[in-house]
C-alpha angles and dihedrals in degrees: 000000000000134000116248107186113181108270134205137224136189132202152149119284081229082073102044089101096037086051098042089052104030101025115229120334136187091182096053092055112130112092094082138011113263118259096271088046100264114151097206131031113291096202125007098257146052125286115221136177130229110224137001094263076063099041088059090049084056087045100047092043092054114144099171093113104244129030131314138217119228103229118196110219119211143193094023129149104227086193078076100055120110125214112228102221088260096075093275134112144207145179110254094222144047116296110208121238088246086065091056134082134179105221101167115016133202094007098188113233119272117236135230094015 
């Protein structure tokens, strides 16, 4: 048996339909920068949070240039799950659009942060 927490996920508003239709995929990004401002795909694979505390910290250091939506992610093995190297950590594969839920749509960016 594995253990399938409840996962996060932030990105731009520009991939909601990408995202509805494909999942989520490293290999589609280019519509929008990624959440810390990279233009390409840092790792291949997708980020996600645990937990909301660390979603909202997704959500206040956005850097895509215009608002984000907050995605569940369901059904995932976190024994899977790779740590970057930062703290963070992602799931080196494609994660299908059934396992994905918005859940808060075109957050606005925080500023001064």
């Amino acid at each position: 048996m594995f253990d399938t927490s409840n996962l996060f996920h932030v990105s731009s508003v520009l991939n909601r339909q990408s995202i509805a239709q494909h999942g989520l995929d490293w290999t589609r990004m280019g519509a929008a920068r990624g959440i810390a401002g990279s233009r390409r795909p840092e790792v291949e694979g997708i980020f996600v949070c645990r937990g909301e505390e660390t979603a909202e910290f997704f959500l206040q250091i956005n850097n895509t240039g215009g608002p984000v939506d907050l995605w569940s992610v369901d059904g995932i093995d976190e024994g899977l799950l790779l740590a970057n190297g930062n703290g963070f950590v992602y799931l080196p594969g494609r994660i299908p659009a059934a396992r994905v839920r918005l859940v808060r749509s075109d957050v606005p960016p925080q500023l001064g942060f």
